[in-house]
PDB file of N, CA, C and O in Angstrom:
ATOM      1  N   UNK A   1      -5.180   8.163  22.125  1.00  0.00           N
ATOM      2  CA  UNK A   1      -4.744   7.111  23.005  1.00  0.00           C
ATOM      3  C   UNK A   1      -3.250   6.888  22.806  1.00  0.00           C
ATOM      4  O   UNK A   1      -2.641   7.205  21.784  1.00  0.00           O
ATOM      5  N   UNK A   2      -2.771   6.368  23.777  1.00  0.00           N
ATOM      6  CA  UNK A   2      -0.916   6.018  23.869  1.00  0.00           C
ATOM      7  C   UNK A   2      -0.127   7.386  23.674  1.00  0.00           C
ATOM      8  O   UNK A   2       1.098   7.285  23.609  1.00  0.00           O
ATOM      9  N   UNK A   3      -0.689   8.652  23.574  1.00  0.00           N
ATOM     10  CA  UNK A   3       0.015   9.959  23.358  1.00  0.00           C
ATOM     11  C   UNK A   3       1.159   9.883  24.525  1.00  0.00           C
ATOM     12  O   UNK A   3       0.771   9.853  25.694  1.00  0.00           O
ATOM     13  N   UNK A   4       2.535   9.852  24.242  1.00  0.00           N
ATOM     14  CA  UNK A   4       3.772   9.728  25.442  1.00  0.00           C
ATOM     15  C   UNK A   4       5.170  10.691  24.718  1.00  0.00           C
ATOM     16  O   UNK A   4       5.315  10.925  23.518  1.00  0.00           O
ATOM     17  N   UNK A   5       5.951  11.066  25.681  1.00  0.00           N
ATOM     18  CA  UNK A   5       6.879  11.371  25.045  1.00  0.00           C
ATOM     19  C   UNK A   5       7.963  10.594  24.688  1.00  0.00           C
ATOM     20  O   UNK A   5       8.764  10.193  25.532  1.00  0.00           O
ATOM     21  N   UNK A   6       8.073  10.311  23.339  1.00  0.00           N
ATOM     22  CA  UNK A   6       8.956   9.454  22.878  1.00  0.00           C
ATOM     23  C   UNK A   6       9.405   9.623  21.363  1.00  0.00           C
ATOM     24  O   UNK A   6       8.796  10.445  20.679  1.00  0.00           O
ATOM     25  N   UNK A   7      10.339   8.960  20.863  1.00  0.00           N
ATOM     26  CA  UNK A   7      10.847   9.253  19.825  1.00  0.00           C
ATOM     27  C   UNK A   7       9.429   9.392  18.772  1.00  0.00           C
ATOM     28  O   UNK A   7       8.304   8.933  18.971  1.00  0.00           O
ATOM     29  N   UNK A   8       9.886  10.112  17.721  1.00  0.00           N
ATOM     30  CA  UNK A   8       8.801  10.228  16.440  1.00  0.00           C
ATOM     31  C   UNK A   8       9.604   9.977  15.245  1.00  0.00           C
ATOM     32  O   UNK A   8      10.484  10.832  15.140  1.00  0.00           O
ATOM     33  N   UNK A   9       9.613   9.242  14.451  1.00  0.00           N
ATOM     34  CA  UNK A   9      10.558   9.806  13.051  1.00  0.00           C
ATOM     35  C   UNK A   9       9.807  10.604  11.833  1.00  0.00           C
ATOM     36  O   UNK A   9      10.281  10.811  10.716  1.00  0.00           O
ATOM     37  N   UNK A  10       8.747  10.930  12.234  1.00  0.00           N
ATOM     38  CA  UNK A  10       7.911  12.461  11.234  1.00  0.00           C
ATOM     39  C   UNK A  10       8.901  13.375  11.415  1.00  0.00           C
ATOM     40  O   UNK A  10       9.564  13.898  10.520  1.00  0.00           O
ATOM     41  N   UNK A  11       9.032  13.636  13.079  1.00  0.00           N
ATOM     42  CA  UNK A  11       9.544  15.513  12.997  1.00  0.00           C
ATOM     43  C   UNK A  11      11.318  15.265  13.612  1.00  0.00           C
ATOM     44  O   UNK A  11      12.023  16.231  13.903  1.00  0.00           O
ATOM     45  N   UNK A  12      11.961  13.340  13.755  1.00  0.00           N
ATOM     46  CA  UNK A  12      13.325  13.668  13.937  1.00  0.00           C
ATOM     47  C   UNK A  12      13.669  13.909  15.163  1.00  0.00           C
ATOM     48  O   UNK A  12      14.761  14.459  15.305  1.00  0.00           O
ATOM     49  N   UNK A  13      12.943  13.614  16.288  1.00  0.00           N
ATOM     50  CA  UNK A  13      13.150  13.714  17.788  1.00  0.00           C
ATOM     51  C   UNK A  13      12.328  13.347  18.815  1.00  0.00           C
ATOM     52  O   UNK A  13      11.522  12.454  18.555  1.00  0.00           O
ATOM     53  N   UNK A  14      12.326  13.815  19.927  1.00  0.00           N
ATOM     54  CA  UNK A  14      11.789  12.867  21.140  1.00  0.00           C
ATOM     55  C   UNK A  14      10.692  14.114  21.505  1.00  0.00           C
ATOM     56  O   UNK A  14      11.022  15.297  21.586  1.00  0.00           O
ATOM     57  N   UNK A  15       9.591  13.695  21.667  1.00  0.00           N
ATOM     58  CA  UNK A  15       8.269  14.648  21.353  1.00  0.00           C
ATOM     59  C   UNK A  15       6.865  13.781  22.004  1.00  0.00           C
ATOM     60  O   UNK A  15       7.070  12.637  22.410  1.00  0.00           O
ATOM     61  N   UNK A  16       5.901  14.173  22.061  1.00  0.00           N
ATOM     62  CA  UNK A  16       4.789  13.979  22.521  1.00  0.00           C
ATOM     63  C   UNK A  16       4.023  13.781  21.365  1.00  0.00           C
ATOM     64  O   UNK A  16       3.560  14.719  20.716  1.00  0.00           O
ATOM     65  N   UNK A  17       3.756  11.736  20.874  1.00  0.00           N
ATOM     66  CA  UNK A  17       3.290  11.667  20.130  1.00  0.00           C
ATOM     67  C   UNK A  17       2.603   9.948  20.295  1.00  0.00           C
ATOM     68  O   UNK A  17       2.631   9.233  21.297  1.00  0.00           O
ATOM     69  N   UNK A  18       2.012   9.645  18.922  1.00  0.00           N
ATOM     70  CA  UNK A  18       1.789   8.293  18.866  1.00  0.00           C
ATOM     71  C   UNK A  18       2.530   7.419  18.167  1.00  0.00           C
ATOM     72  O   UNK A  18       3.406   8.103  17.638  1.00  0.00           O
ATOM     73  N   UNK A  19       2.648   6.507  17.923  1.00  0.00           N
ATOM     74  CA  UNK A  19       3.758   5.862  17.346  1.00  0.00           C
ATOM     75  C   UNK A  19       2.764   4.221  16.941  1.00  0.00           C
ATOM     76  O   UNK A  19       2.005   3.556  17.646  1.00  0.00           O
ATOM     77  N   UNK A  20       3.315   4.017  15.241  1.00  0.00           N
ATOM     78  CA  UNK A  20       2.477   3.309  14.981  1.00  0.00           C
ATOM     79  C   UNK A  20       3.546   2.515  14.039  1.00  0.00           C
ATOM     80  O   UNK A  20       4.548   2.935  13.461  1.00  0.00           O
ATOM     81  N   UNK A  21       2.793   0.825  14.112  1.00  0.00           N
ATOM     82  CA  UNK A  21       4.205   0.018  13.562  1.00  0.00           C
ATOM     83  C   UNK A  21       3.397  -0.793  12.539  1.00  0.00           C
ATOM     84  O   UNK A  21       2.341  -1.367  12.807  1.00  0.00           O
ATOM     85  N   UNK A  22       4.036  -0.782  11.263  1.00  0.00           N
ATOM     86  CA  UNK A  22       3.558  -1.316  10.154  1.00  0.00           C
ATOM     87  C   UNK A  22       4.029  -2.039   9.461  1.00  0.00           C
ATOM     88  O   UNK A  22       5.252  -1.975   9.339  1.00  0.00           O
ATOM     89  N   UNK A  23       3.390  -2.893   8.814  1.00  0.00           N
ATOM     90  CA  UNK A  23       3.956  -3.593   7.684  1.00  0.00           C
ATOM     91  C   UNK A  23       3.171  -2.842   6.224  1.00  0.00           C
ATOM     92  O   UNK A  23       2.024  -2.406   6.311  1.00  0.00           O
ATOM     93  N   UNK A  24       3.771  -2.790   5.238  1.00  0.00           N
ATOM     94  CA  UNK A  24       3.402  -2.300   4.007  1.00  0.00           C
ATOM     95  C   UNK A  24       4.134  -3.137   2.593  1.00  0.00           C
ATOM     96  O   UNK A  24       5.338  -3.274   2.376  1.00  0.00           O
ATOM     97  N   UNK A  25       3.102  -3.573   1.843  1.00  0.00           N
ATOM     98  CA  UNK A  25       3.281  -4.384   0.641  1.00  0.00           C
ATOM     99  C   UNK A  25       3.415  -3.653  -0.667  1.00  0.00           C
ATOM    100  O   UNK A  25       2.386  -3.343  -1.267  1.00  0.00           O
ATOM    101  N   UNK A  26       4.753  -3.310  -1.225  1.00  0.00           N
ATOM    102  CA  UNK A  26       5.165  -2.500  -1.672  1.00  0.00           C
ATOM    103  C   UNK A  26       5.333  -2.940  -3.297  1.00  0.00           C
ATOM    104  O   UNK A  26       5.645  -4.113  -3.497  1.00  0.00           O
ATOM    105  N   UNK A  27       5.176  -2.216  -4.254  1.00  0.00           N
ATOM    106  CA  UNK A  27       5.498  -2.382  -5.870  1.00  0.00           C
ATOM    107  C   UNK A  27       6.313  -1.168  -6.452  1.00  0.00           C
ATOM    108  O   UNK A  27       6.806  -0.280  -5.756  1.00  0.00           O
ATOM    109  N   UNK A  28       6.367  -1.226  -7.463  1.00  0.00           N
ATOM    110  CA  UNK A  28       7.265   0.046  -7.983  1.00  0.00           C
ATOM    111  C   UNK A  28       6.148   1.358  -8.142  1.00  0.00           C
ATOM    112  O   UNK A  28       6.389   2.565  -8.163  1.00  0.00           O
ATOM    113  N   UNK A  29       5.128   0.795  -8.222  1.00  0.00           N
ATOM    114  CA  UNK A  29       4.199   2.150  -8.490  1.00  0.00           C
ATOM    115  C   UNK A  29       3.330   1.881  -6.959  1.00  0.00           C
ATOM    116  O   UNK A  29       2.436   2.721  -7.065  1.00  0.00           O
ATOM    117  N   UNK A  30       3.149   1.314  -5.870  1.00  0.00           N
ATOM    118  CA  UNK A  30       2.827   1.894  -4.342  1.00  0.00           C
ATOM    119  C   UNK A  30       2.868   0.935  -3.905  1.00  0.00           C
ATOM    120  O   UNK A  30       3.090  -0.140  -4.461  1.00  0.00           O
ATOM    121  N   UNK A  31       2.643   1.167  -2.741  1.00  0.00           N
ATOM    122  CA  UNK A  31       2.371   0.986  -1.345  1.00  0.00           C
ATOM    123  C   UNK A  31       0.742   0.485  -0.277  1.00  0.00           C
ATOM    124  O   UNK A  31      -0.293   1.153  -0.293  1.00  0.00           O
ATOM    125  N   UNK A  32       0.928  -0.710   0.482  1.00  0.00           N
ATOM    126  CA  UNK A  32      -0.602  -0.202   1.004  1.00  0.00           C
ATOM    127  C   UNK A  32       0.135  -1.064   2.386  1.00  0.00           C
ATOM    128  O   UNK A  32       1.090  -1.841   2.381  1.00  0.00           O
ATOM    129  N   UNK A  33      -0.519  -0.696   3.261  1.00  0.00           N
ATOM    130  CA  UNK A  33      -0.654  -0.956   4.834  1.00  0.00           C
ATOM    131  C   UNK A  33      -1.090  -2.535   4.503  1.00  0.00           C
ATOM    132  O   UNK A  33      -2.019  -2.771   3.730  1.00  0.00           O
ATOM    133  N   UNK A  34      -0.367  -3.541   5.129  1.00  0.00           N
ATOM    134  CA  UNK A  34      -0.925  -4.785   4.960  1.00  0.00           C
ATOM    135  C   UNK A  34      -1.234  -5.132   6.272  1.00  0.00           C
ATOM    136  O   UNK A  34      -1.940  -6.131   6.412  1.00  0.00           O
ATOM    137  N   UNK A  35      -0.752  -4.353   7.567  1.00  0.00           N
ATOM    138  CA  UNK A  35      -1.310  -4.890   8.688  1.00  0.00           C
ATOM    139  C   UNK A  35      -0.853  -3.478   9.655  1.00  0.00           C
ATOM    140  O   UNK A  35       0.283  -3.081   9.395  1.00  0.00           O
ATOM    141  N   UNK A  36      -1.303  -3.002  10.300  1.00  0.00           N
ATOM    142  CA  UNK A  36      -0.425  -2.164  11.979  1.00  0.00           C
ATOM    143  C   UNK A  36      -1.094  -2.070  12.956  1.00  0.00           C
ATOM    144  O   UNK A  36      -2.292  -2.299  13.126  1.00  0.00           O
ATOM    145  N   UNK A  37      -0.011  -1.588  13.900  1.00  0.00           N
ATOM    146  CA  UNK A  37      -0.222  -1.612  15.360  1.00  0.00           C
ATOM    147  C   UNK A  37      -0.087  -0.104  15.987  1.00  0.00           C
ATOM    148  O   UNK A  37       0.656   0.745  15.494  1.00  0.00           O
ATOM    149  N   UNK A  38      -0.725   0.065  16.886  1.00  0.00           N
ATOM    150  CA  UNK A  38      -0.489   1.212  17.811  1.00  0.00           C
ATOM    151  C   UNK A  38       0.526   0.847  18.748  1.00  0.00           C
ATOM    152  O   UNK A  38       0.105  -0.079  19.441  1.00  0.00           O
ATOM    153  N   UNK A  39       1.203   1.045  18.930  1.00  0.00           N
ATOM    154  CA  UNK A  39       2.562   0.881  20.233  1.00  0.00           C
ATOM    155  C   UNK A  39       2.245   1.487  21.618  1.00  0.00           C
ATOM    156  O   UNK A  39       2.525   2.597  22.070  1.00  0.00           O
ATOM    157  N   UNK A  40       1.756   0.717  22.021  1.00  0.00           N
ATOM    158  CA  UNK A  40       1.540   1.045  23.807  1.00  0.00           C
ATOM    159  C   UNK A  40       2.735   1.465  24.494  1.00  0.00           C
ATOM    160  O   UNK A  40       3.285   0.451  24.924  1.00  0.00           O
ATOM    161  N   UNK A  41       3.285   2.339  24.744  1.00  0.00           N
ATOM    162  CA  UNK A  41       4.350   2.653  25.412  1.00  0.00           C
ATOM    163  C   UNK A  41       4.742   2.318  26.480  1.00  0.00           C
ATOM    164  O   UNK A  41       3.827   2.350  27.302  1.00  0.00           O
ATOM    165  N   UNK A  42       6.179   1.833  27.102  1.00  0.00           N
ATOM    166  CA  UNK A  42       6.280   1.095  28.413  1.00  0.00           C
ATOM    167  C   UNK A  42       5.424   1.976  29.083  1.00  0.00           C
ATOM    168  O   UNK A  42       4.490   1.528  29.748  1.00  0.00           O
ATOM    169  N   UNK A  43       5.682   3.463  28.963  1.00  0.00           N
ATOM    170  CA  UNK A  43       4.632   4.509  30.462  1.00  0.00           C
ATOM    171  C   UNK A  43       3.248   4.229  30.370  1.00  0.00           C
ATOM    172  O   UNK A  43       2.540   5.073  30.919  1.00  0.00           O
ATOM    173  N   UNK A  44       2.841   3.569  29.995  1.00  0.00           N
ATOM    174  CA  UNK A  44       1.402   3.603  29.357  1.00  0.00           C
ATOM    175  C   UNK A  44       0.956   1.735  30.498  1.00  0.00           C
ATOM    176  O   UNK A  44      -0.182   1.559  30.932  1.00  0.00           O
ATOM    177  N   UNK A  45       2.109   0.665  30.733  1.00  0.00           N
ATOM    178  CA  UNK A  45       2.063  -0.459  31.127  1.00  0.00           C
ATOM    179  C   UNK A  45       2.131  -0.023  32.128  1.00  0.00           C
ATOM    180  O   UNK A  45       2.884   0.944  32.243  1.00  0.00           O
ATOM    181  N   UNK A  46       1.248  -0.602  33.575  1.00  0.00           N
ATOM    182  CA  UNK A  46       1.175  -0.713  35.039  1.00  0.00           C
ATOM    183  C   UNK A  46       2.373  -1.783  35.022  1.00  0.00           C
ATOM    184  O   UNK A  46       3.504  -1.422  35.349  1.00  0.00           O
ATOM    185  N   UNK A  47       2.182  -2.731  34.744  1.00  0.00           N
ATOM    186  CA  UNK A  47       2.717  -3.955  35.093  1.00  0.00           C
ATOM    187  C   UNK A  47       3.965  -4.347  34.486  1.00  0.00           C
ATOM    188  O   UNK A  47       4.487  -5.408  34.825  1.00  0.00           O
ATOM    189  N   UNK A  48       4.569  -3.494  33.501  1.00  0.00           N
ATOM    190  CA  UNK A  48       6.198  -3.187  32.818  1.00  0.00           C
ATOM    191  C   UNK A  48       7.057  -1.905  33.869  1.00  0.00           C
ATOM    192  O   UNK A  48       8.223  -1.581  33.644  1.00  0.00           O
ATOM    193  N   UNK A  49       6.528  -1.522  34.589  1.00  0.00           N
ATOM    194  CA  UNK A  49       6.709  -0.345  35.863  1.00  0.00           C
ATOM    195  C   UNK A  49       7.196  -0.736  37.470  1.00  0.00           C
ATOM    196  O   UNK A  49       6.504  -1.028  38.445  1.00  0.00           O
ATOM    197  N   UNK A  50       8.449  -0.632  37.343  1.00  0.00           N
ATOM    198  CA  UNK A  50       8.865  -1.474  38.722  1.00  0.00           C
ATOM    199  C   UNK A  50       8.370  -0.042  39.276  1.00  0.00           C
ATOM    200  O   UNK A  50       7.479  -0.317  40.079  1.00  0.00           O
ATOM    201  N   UNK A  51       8.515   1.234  39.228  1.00  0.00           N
ATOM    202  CA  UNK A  51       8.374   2.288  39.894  1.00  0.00           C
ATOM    203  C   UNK A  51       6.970   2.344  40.867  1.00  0.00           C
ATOM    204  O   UNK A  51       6.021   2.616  40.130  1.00  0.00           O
ATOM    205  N   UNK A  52       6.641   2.217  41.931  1.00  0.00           N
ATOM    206  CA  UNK A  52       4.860   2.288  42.259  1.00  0.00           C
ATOM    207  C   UNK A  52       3.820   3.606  41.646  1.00  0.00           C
ATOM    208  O   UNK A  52       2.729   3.740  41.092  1.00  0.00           O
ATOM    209  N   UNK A  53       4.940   4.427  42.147  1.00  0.00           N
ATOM    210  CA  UNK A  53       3.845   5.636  41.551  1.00  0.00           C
ATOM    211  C   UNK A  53       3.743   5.656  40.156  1.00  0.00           C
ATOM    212  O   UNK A  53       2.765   6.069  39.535  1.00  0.00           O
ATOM    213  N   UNK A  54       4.930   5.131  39.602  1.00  0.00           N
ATOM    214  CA  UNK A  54       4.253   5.225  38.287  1.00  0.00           C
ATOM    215  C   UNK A  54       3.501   4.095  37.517  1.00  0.00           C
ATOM    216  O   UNK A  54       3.168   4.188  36.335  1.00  0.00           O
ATOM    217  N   UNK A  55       3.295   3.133  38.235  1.00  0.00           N
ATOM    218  CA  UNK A  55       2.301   2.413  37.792  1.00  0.00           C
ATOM    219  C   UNK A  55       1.035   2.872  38.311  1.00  0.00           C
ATOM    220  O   UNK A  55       0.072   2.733  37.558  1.00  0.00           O
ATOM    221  N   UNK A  56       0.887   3.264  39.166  1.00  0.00           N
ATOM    222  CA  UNK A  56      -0.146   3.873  39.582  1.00  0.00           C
ATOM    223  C   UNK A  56      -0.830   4.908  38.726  1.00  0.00           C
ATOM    224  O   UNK A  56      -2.038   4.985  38.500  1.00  0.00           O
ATOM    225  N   UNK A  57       0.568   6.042  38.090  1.00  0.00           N
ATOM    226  CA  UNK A  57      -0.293   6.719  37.361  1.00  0.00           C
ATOM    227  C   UNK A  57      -0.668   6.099  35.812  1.00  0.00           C
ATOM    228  O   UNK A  57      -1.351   6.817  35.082  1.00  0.00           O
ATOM    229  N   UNK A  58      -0.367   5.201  35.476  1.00  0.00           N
ATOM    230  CA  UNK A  58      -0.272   4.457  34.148  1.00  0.00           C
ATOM    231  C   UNK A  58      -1.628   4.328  34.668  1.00  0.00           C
ATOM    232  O   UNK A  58      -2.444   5.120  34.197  1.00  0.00           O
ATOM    233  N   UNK A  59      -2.051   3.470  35.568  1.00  0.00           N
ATOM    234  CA  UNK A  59      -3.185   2.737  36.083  1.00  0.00           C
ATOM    235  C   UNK A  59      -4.279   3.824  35.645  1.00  0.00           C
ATOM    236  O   UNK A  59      -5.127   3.620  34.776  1.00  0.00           O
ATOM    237  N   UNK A  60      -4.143   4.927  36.325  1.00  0.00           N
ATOM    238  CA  UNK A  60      -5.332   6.175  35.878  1.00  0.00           C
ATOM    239  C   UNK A  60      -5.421   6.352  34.748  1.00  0.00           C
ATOM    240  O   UNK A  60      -6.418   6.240  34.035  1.00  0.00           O
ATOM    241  N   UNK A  61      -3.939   6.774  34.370  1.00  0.00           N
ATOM    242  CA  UNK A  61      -3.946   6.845  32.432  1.00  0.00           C
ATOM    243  C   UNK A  61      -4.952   5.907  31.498  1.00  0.00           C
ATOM    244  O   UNK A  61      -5.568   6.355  30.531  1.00  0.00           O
ATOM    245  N   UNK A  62      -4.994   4.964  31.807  1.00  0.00           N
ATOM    246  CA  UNK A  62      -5.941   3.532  30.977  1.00  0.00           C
ATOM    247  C   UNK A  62      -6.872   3.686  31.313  1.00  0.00           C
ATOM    248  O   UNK A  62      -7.614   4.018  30.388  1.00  0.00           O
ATOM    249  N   UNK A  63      -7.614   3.602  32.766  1.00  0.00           N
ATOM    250  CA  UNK A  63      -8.881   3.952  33.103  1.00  0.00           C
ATOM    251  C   UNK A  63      -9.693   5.160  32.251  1.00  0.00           C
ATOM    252  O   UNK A  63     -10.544   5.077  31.365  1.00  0.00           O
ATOM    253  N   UNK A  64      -9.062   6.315  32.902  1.00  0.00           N
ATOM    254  CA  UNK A  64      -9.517   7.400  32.029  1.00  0.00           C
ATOM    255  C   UNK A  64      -9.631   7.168  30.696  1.00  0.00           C
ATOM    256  O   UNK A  64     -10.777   7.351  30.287  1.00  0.00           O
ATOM    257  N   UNK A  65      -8.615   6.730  29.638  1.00  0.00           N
ATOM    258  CA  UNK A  65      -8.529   6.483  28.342  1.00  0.00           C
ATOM    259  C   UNK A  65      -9.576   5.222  27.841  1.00  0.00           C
ATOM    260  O   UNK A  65     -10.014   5.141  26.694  1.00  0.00           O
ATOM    261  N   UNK A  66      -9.868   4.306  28.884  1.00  0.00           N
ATOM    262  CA  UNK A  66     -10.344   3.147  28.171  1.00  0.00           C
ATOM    263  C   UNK A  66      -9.688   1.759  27.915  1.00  0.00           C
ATOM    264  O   UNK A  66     -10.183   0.734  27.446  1.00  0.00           O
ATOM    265  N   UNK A  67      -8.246   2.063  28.424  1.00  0.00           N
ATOM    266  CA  UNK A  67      -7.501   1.119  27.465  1.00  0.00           C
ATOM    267  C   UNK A  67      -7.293   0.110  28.473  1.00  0.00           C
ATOM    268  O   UNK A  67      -6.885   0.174  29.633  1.00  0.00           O
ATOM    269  N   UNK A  68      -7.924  -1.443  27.269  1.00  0.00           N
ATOM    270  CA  UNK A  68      -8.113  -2.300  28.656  1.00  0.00           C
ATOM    271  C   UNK A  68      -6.984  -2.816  29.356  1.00  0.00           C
ATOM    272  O   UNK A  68      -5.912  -2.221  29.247  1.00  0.00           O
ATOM    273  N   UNK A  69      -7.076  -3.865  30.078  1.00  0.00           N
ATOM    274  CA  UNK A  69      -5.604  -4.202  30.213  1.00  0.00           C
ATOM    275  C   UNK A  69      -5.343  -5.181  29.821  1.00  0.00           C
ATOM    276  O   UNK A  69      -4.443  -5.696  30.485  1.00  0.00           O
ATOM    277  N   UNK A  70      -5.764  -5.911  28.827  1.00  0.00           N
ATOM    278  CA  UNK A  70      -4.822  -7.011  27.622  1.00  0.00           C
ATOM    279  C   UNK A  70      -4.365  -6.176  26.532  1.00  0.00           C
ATOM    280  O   UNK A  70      -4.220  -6.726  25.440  1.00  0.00           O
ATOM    281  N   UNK A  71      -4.118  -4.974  26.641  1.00  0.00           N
ATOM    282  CA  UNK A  71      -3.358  -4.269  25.626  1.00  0.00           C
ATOM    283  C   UNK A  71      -1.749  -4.160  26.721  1.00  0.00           C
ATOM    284  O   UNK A  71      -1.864  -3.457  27.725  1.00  0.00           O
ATOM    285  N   UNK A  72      -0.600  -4.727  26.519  1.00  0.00           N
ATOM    286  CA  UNK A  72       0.590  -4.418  27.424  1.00  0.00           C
ATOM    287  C   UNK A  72       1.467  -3.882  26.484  1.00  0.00           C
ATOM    288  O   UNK A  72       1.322  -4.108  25.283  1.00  0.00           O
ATOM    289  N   UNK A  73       2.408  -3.159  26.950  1.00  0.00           N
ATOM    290  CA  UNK A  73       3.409  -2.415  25.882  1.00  0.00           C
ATOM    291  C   UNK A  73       4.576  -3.914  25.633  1.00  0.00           C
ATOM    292  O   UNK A  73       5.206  -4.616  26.424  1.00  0.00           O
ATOM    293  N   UNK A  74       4.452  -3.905  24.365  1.00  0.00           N
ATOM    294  CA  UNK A  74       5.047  -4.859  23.025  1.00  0.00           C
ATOM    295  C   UNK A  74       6.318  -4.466  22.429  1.00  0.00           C
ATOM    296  O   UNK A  74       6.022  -3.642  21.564  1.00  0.00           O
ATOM    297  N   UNK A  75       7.419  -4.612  22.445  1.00  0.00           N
ATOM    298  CA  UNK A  75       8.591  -3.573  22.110  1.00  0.00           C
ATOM    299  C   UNK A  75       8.169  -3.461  20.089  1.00  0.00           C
ATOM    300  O   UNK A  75       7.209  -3.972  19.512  1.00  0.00           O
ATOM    301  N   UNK A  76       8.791  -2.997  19.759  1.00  0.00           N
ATOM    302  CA  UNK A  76       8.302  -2.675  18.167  1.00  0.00           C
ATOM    303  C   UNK A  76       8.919  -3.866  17.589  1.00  0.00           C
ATOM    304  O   UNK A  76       8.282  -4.157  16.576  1.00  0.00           O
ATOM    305  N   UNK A  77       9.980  -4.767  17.809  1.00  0.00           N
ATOM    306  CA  UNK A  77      10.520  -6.012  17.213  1.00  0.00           C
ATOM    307  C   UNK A  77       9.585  -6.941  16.892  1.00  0.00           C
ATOM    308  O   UNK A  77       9.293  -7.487  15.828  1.00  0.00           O
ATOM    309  N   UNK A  78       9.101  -7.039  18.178  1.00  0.00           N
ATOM    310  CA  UNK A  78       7.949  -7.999  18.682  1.00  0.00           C
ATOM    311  C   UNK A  78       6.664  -8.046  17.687  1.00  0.00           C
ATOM    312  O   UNK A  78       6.314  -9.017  17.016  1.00  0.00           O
ATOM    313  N   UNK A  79       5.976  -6.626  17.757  1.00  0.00           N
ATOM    314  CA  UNK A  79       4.726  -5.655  16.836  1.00  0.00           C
ATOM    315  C   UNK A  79       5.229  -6.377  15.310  1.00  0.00           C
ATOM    316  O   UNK A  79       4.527  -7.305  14.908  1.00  0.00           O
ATOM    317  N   UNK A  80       6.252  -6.021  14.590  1.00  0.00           N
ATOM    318  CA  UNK A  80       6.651  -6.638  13.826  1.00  0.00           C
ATOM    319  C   UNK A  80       6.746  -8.366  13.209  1.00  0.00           C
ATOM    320  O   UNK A  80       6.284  -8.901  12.201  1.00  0.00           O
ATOM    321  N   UNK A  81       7.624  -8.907  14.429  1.00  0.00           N
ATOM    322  CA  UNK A  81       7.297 -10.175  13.980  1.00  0.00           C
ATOM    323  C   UNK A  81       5.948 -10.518  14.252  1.00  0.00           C
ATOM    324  O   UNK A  81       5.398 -11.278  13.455  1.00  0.00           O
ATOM    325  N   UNK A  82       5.307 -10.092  15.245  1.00  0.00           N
ATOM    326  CA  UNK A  82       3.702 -10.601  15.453  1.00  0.00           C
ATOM    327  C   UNK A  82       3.003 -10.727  14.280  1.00  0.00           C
ATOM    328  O   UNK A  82       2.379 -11.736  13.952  1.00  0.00           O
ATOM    329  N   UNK A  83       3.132  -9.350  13.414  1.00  0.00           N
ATOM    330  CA  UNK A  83       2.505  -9.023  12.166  1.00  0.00           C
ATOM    331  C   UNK A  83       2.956 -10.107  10.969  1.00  0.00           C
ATOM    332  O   UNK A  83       2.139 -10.786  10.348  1.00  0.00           O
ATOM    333  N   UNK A  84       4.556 -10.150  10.737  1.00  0.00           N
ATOM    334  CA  UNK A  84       4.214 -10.375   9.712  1.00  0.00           C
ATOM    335  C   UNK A  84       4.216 -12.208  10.106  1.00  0.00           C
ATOM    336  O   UNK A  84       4.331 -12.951   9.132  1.00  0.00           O
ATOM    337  N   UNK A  85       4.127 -12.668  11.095  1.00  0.00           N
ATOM    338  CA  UNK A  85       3.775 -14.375  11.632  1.00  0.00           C
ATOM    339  C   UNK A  85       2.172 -14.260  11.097  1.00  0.00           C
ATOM    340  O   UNK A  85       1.687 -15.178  10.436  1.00  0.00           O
ATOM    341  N   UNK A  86       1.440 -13.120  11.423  1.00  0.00           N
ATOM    342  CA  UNK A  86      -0.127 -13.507  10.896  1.00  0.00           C
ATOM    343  C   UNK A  86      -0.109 -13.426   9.690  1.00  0.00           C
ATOM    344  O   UNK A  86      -0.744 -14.292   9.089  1.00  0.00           O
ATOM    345  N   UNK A  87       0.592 -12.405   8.907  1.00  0.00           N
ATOM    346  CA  UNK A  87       0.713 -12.694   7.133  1.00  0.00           C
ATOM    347  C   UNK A  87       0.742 -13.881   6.741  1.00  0.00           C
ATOM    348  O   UNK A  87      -0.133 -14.612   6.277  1.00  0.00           O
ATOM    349  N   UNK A  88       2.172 -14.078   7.032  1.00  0.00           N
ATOM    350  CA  UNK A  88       2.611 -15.759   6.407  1.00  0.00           C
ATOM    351  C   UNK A  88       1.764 -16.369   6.476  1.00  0.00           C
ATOM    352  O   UNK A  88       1.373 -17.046   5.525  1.00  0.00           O
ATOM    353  N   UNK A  89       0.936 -16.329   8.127  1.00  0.00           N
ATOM    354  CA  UNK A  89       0.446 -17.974   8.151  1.00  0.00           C
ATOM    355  C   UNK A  89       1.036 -19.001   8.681  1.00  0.00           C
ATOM    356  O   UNK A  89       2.244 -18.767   8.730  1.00  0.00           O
ATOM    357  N   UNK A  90       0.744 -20.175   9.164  1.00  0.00           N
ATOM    358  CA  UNK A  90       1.059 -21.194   9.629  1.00  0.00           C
ATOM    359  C   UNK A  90       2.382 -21.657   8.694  1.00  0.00           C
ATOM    360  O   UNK A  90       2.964 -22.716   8.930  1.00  0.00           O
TER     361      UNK A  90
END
């Protein structure tokens, strides 16, 4: 799901991939995932798409895939503060 061409920082360029945004709670001896997100890509949003046809084809893209539509593409700032606002807490 969300497979688009867009930047990756695994392989260092703009590629056909997924892209995933994390927070990680870190010590001197590791690491663990404390929360992430899948990044919906603007091409992936009908409704972030002034273009028609290409909301249109976004539109098929989700259908086919499943992906409902309260998932909207989130810029990665956003994914971020979202995350770590549910850490903290109130």
């Amino acid at each position: 799901m969300f497979a688009a061409h867009q930047y990756c920082g695994n392989v260092g360029k703009t590629t056909n991939c997924q892209v995933a945004v994390s927070v990680h709670q870190v010590t001197d001896h590791a690491s663990a995932a404390a929360s992430w997100r899948l990044l919906c890509p603007e091409s992936w949003d009908d409704h972030a798409l002034a273009d028609e046809v290409e909301a249109a084809r976004a539109r098929r893209r989700r259908t086919a895939c499943k992906v409902p539509d309260q998932i909207p593409h989130v810029p990665k700032w956003q994914l971020d503060l979202d995350m770590l606002d549910e850490l903290t807490g109130p």
